[in-house]
C-alpha positions as CSV (number, residue, x, y, z in Angstrom):
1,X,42.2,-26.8,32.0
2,X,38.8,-27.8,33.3
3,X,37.5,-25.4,35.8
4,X,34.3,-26.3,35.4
5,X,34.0,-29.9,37.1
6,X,35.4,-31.6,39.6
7,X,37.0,-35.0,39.8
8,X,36.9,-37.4,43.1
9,X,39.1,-39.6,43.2
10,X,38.1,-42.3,45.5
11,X,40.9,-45.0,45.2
12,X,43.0,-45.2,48.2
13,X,46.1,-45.9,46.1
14,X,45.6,-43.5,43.3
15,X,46.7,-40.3,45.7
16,X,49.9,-42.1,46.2
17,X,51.0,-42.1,42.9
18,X,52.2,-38.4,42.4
19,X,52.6,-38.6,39.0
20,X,49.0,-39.4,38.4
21,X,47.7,-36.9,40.7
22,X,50.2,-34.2,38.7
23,X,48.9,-35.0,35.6
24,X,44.9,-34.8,37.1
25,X,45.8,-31.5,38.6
26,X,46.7,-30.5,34.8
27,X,43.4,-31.2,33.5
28,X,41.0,-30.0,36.6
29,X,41.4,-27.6,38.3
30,X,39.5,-28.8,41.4
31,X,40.4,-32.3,42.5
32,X,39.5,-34.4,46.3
33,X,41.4,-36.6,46.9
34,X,40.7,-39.8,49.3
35,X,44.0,-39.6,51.4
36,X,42.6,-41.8,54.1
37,X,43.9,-44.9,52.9
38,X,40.7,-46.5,53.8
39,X,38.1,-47.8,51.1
40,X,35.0,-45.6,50.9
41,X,31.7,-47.3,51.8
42,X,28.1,-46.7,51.6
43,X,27.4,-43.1,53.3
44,X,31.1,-42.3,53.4
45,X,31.3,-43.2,50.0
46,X,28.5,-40.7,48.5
47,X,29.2,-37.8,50.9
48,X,33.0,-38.2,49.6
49,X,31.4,-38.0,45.8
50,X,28.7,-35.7,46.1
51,X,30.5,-32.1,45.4
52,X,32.2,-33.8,42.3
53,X,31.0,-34.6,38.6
54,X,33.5,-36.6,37.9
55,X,34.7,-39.8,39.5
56,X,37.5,-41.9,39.8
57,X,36.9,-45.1,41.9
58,X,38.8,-48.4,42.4
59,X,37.5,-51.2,44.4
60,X,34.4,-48.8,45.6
61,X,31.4,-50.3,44.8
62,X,28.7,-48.1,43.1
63,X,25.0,-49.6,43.6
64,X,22.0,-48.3,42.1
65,X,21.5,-46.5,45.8
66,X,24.7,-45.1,45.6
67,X,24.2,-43.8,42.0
68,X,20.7,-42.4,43.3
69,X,22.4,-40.5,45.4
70,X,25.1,-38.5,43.1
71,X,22.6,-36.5,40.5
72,X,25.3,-34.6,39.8
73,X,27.5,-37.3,38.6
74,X,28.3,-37.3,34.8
75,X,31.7,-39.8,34.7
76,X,32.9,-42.8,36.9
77,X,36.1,-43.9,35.5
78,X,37.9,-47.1,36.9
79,X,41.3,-47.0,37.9
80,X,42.7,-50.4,38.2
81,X,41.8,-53.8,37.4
82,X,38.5,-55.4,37.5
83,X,34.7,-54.5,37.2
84,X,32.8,-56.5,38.9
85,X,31.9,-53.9,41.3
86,X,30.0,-51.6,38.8
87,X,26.9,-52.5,37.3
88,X,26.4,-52.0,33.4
89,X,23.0,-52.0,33.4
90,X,22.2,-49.9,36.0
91,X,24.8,-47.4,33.7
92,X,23.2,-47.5,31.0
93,X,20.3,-46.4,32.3
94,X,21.3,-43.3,34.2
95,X,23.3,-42.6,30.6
96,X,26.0,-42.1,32.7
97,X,29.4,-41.6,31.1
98,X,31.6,-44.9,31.9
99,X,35.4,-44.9,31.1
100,X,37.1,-48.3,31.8
């Protein structure tokens, strides 16, 4: 078990999904979970992220000022479909860790 990082998870749907969210607890030790059912913007978006290393997101965009914002961040993984809302470019230059 990881008990050195913890994961975010963002997605408003991915807490409803016990099974998922039993299997994360199996690998970190530390997980926050965005039980708001709400989509995380802007501020609320980066003050949700900030005490985690790890990220799961969904439909949350993540801008170069959001990404300026996390220097902790080391993985943003996507849950679901889609990925127009993360920027490639702006990834590879932070050498951030991207799982898709």
């Amino acid at each position: 078990m990881n008990t050195k990082d913890t994961a975010a998870v963002a997605s408003r749907s991915f807490p409803k999904n016990s099974f998922l969210v039993e299997k994360l607890k199996n690998i970190y030790s530390s997980i926050i979970l965005n039980e708001t059912s709400s989509t995380l913007e802007a501020e609320n978006l980066i003050n949700f992220l900030n005490p985690a290393s790890k990220a799961i997101i969904a439909i949350e965009v993540i801008s170069d000022y959001i990404l300026s914002q996390l220097p902790d961040s080391k993985v943003i993984s996507k849950y679901g479909v889609g990925l127009y809302n993360l920027d490639f470019e702006l990834l590879k230059i932070t050498k951030l860790n991207l799982d898709v």
